[in-house]
C-alpha positions in Angstrom: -14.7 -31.1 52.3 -14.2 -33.8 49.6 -17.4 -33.3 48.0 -16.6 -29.8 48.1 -13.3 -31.0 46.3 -14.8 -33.4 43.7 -17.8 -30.4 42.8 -14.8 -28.5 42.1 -12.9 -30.7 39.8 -16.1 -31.8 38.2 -17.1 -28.3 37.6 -13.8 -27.7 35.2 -13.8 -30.8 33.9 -17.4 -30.2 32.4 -16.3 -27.2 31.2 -13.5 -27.9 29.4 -15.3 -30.9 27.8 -16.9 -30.5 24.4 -20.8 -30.9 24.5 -22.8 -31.9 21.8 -26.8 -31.9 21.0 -28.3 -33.5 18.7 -31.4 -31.9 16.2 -33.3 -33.1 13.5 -34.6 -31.2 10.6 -37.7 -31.8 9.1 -38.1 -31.4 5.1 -41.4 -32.8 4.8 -43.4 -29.8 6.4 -43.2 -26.3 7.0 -43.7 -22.7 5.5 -40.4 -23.7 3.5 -42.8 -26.3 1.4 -45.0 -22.9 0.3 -41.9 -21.4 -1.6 -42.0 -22.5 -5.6 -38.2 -23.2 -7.0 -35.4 -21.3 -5.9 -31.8 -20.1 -6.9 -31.7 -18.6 -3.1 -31.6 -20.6 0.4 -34.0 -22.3 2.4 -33.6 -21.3 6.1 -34.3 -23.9 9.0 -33.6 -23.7 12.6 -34.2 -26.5 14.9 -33.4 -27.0 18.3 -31.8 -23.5 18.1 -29.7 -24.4 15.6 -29.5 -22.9 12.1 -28.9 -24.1 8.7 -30.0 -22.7 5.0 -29.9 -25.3 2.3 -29.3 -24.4 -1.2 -28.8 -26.1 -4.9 -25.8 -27.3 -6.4 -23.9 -29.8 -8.8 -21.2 -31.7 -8.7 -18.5 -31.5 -11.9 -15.1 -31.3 -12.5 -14.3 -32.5 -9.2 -15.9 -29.9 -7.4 -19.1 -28.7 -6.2 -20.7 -25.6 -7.7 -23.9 -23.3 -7.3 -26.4 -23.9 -9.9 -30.2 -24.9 -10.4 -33.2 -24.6 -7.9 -34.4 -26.3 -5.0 -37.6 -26.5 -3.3 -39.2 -28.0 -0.5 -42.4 -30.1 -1.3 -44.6 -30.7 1.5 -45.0 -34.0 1.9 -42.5 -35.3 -0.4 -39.0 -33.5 1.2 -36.4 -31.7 -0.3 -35.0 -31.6 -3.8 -33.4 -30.2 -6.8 -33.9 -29.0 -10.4 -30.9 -28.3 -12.6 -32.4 -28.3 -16.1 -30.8 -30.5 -18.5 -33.8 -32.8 -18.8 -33.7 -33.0 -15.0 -36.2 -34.6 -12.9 -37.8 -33.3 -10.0 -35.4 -35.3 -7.7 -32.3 -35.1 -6.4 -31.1 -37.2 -9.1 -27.5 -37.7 -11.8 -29.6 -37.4 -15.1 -27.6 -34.3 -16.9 -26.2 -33.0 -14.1 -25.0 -34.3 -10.7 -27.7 -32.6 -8.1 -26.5 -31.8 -4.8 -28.0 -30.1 -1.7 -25.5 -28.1 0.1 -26.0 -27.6 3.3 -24.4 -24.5 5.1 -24.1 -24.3 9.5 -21.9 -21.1 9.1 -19.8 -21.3 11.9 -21.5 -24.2 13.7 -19.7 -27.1 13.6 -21.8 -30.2 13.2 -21.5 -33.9 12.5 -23.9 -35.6 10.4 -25.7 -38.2 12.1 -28.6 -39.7 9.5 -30.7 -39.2 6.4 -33.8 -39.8 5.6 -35.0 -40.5 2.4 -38.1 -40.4 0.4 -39.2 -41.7 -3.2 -36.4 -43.8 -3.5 -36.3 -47.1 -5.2 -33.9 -50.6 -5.2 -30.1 -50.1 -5.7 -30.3 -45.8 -5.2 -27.3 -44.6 -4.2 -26.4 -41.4 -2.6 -23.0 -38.8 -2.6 -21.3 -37.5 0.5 -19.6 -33.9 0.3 -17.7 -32.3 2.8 -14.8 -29.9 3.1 -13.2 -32.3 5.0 -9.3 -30.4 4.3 -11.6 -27.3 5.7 -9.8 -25.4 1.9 -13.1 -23.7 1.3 -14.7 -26.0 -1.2 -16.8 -29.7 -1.0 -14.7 -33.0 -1.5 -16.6 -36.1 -2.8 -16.3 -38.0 0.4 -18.1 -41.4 -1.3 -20.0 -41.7 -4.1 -21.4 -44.8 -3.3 -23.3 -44.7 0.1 -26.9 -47.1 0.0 -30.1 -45.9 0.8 -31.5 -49.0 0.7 -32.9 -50.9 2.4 -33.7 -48.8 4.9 -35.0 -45.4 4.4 -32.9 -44.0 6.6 -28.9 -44.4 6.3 -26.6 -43.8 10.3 -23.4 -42.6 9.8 -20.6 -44.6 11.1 -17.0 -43.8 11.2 -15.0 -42.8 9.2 -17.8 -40.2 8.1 -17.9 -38.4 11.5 -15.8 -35.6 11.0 -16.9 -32.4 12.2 -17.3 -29.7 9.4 -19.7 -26.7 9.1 -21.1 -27.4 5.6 -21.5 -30.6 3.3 -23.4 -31.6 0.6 -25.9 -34.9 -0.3 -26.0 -35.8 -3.9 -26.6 -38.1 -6.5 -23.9 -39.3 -9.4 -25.5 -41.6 -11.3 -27.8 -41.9 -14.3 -30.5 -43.9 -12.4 -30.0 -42.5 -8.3 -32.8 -40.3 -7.4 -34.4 -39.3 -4.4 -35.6 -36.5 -1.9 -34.7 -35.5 1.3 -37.3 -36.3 3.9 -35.2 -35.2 7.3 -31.5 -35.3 8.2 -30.2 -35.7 11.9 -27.2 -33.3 12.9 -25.1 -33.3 16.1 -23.6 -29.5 16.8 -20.5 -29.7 18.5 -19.5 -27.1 20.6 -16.7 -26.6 23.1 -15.9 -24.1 26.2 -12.3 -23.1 25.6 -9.8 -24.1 28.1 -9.5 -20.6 29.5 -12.6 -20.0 30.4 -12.4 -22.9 33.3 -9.1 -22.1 34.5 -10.2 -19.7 37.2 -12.2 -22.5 37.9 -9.6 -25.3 38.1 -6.7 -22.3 40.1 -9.8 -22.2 43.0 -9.9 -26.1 43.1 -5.7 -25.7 43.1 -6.1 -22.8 46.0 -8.5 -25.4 47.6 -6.5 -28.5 48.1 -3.5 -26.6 49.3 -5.4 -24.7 52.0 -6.9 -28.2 52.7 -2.7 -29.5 52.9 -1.8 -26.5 55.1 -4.8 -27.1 57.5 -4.3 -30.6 57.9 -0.1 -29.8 58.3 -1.4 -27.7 60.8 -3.6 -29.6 63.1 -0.7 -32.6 62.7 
């Protein structure tokens, strides 16, 4: 009978508790690397998760649609917006940024990976961390080196649905090789209740019986 207790308490418990998978997505191959430059989205789904990325910049304090983006095969994912731009995501003319969209998926961002990067790159952090509608500049100053990949750590793991990876600087550029992702998602509260009134109904029947046999 205390098993038979604990299953139920365990039960609600799990199902009131927010679960979380983590997914990778994978820039450097795909039918995505086929398409030429773009003003639309790039659709991925991983894991069962999905996610379009699309072109942006970042001026004026905010972060605005503009330019192309493509997926190279092999080299990962970047960003053209004119202006004597390079074929990276770079800060020459304008400030290049990826945004990346989950809908209504909230996610935290786990890693980056990048490619055709060199010494002292740095990379921007968007998010709509005040959840206003529009990307913040979270840091304009994160390292890709010397590692190819940057973890995030705290504070950075806030849960959003959408951020962007950029570059500010006259000499940061890079591509997007892969990017690690952990959606968040929770059972509401109601939804276990009939579970945790049974486990309720349980122990007091269990109280009465032993009141009983006493």
């Amino acid at each position: 009978m205390k098993k038979l207790i604990a299953a139920f308490f365990a039960t609600v418990m799990f199902s009131a508790t927010a679960q979380a998978a983590t997914t990778t997505f994978d820039f450097l191959s795909g039918s995505n690397g086929n398409i030429g430059w773009t003003t639309g989205n790039l659709n991925y789904t991983s894991n069962g998760l999905s996610m379009s990325a699309s072109s942006a910049r970042y001026s004026n304090g905010g972060v605005y649609d503009s330019g192309y983006i493509r997926q190279y095969n092999g080299h990962g994912l970047t960003v053209y917006n004119g202006h004597n731009d390079a074929h990276y995501i770079d800060g020459r003319g304008y400030n290049d940024v990826v945004y990346f969209d989950f809908g209504t998926q909230e996610v935290q961002l786990k890693s980056v990976t990048f490619k055709y990067f060199d010494g002292g790159d740095r990379f921007a952090l968007f998010a709509d961390n005040d959840n206003d509608g529009s990307l913040e500049l979270i840091s304009g100053n994160l390292n890709a080196n010397p590692s190819d990949t940057y973890t995030f750590l705290t504070p950075y793991l806030f849960s959003v649905t959408e951020f962007g990876i950029g570059a500010l600087g006259d000499y940061d550029d890079f591509k997007i090789a892969s990017m690690t992702v952990e959606a968040i998602s929770a059972v509401p509260l109601p939804a276990a209740l009939p579970l945790y009134a049974a486990g309720v109904a349980l122990l007091s029947f269990v109280g009465y019986r032993r009141k009983k046999s006493v």
